[in-house]
N, C-alpha and C positions, 0 to 999 in steps of 0.2 A: 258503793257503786262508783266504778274507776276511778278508786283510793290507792292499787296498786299502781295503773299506771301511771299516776302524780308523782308516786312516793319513785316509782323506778327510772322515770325519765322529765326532762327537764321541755320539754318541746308538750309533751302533754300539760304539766301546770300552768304551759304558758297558756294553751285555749281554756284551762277553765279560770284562769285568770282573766282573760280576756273574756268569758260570757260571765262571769262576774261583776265586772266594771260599767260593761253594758245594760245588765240588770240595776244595779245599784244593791244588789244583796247578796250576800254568800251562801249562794247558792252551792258551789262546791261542799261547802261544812256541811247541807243538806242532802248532798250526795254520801258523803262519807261518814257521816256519823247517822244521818236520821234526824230526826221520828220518820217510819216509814210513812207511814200516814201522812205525814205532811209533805215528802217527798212524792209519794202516787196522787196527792193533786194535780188538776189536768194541768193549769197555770205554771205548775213549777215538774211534772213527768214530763211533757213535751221541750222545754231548753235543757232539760237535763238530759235525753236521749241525745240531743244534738250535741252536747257537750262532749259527751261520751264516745261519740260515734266521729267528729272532727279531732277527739285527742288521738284516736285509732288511728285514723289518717295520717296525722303529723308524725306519728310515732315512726309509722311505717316508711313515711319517707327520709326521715334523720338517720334512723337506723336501719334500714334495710334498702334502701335507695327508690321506695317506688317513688315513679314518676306520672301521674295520671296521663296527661296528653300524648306519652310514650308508650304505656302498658295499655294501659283502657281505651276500649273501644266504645264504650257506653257509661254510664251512672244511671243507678233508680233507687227510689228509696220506699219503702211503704208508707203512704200515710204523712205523716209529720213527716218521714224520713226523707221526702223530696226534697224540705230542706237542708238536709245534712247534704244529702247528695248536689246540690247545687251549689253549695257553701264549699264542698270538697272540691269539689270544679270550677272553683274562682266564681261564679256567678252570682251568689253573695256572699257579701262578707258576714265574718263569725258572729262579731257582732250586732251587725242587723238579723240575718237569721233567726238569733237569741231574745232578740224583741219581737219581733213577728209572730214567731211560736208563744211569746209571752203573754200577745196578745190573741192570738188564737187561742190559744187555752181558755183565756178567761171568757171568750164570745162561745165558743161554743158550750162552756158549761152556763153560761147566762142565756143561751136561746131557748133554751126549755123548761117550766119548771122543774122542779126535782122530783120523780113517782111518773113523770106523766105519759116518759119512755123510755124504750127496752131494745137491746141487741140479742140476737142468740146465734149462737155456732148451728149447722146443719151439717151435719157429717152421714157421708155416707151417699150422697145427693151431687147430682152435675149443674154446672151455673142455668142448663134451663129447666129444671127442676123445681131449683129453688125460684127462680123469678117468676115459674107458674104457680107456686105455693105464695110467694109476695105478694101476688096479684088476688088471689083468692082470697086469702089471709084478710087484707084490705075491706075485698069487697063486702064478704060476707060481716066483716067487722061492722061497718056503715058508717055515719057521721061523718064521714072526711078523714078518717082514719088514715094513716102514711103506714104500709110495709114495702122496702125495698129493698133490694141484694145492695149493700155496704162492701161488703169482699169478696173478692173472686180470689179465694188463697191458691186453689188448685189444687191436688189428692183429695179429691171428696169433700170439701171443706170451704162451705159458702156460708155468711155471715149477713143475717137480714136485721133490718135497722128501722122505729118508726114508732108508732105508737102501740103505749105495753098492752094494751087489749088486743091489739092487730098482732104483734110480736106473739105473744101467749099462744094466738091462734095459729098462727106458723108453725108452732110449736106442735101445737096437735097434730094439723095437717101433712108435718113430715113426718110424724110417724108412725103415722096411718098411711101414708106411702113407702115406706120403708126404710126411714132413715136409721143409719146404725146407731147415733146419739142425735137428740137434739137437747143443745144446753142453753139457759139462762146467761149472759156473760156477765160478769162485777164490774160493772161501766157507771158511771155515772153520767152519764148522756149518751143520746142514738145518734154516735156520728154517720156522717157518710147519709145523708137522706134530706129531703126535704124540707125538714121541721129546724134543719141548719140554714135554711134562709138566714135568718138576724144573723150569725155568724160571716156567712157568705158576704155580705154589706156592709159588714164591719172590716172584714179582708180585704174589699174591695178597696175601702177609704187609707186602710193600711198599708196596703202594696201599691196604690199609686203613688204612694212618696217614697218608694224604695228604690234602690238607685240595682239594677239588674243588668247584668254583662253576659254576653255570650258565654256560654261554658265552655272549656279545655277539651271538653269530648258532649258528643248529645246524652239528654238526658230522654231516661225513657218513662215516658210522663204518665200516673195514673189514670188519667181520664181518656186518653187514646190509645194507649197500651203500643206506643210509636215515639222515636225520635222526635225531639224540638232541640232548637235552637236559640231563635229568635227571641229578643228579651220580652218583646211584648206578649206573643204567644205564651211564654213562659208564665206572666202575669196574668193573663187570662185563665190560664189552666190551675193555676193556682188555685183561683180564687171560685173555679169550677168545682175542684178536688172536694170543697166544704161540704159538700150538699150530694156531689160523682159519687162515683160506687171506683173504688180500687181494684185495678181490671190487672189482678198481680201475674194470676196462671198466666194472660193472655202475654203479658209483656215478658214474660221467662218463656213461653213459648217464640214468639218474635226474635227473642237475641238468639236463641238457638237456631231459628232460618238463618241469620246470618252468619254463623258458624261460634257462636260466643260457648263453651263448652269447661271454661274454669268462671267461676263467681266467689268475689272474697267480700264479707261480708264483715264490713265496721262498724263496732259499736257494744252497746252490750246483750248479751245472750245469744244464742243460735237459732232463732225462733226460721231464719230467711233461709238459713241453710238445709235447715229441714224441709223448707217449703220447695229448695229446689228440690234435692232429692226426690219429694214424691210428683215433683212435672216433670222433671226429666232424670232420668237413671240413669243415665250415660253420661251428665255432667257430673264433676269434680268441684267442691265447693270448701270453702275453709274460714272459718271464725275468728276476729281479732276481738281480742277485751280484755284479754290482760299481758304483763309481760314474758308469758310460757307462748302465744300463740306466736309472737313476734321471730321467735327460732322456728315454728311448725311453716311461717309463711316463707322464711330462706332457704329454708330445705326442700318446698315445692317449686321455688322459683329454681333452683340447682338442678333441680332431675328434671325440669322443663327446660333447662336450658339446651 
C-alpha cells in the first residue's frame, strides 16, 4: 500500500516520513510489507489512508504541477477522508491529521464492545428507503436499539449502522422490500451512528487542541453535504462526522449544481470514482495511487486544456 509511490518519487517518502515521525512508529513498513491484519486495524487503516492519499497529492503537485487553490474549486473526502482533504488544503497539517485519525481509530473501536454492533450495505434501496427501514429495524428491535443510515454512497447504495440485532433486522426488512443485496460488512465497529458517542468526546477533547486554518478552497463537509470554511465550523463538523451519517450522493450532487464535472480522486483504490460515476454520468472522474496514474492525470489536464 503506496510502496510504489515511495519507491518512484521523493515528495511521497517525504509524507510518509512525516506521518511516521508524528506517530512515533513505522507505520510506512506497515503499509508496505504488512501483516495485513495488522495494517486493517482501525488505529493504524485510518493514518494510513491519509498517508496515502496526501503522498498522491504531493506527487501530483511536484510532478505535474497541480495546484489546489488554482485547479480546485472544492475538497471532500469520505469519512476519515475529510481529513486528507483538509490536510491537502493546508488546513491541517500532515502531521496532526496523522494523530487525530490515530486517535480516532482507537475511540471509535473502544466505543463499543466487540459483537455488540453491525453495519450492512443496502443495495438496490434510495436514502429514504433505507432510513424507513432504520427506523423500523430499531423499533421493532426494542430495548434502545440504534439502526441509522451511516452512508449515503449514492447508486443504490445506503449503509446502516447500529446495533447487530437492529442491523440483522434491516437486513430482513430490505429484502422483503426489495433490495437487490443486502450484505453484512467486515467492520469492526458501527461507525457513523449513535453508539459513537464515547468516540465523539473523545474527538471533541482531540480537536479542541488542534491548531485548524482556513482551507485553500471550501471543503464539502459530511454532515451538511455544503461548503465550510471557517476553522471552528470545520471543528464542530468534525467532531459531528463521528456519530453523522456521510451525506456523499448528496455532496456529489451539490458540486455538480455548481457546475464541478471533473473529480480526481487521491489515495488508494477507486472505490470514490466509482461512486461518482453511478451519481452523476456526465461527470469525468480519474484515480491517483500509483506512479502509472500520475501520466493518466497529464494527459487529462492536456486535452482539457
Amino acid at each position: 500500500m503506496g510502496n510504489a509511490l515511495a519507491e518512484t518519487f521523493s515528495h511521497a517518502r517525504a509524507v510518509f516520513a512525516e506521518v511516521d515521525d508524528a506517530l512515533g512508529q513505522k507505520l510506512s513498513l506497515l503499509m508496505f510489507e504488512g501483516p495485513q491484519d495488522e495494517l486493517t486495524l482501525t488505529a493504524n487503516a485510518q493514518p494510513a489512508l491519509l498517508a496515502v492519499s496526501l503522498a498522491a497529492v504531493r506527487v501530483l503537485e511536484a510532478e505535474a504541477g497541480l495546484n489546489l487553490s488554482r485547479d480546485a474549486s472544492f475538497v471532500a473526502g469520505h469519512s476519515l477522508g475529510e481529513y486528507s482533504a483538509l490536510a491537502a488544503a493546508g488546513s491541517l497539517g500532515v502531521g496532526a491529521a496523522a494523530k487525530l485519525l490515530r486517535v480516532r481509530g482507537l475511540a471509535m473501536q473502544e466505543a463499543v464492545p466487540v459483537g455488540t454492533g453491525a453495519m450492512a450495505a443496502l443495495l438496490g434501496l434510495d436514502y429514504d428507503a433505507a432510513l424507513a427501514i432504520a427506523k423500523q429495524a430499531a423499533d421493532e428491535t426494542g430495548g434502545g436499539a440504534i439502526c441509522e443510515v451511516a452512508n449515503d454512497n449514492g447508486g443504490g447504495q445506503v449503509v446502516v449502522s447500529g446495533s447487530r440485532a437492529a442491523v440483522h433486522r434491516a437486513i430482513e426488512l430490505a429484502k422483503a422490500r426489495g433490495a437487490r443485496r443486502s450484505i453484512l460488512l467486515p467492520v469492526s465497529a458501527p461507525f457513523h451512528c449513535a453508539l459513537m458517542q464515547p468516540a465523539a468526546e473523545t474527538m471533541a477533547a482531540a480537536l479542541g487542541q488542534a491548531a485548524i486554518k482556513p482551507p485553500c478552497v471550501p471543503l464539502i463537509s459530511n454532515v451538511l453535504a455544503a461548503p465550510v470554511t471557517e476553522p471552528e465550523e470545520i471543528r464542530k463538523l468534525l467532531i459531528a462526522q463521528v456519530t453523522g451519517a456521510v451525506r456523499w450522493r448528496e455532496s456529489m450532487v451539490f458540486m455538480a449544481s455548481r457546475g464541478i464535472s471533473l473529480f480526481v480522486e487521491c489515495g488508494a483504490g477507486k472505490v470514490l470514482a466509482g461512486l461518482v460515476k453511478r451519481i452523476n454520468g456526465a461527470a469525468r472522474s480519474v484515480s491517483i495511487g500509483i506512479p502509472a496514474d500520475i501520466d493518466l492525470y497529464r494527459d487529462l489536464c492536456r486535452a482539457l486544456a
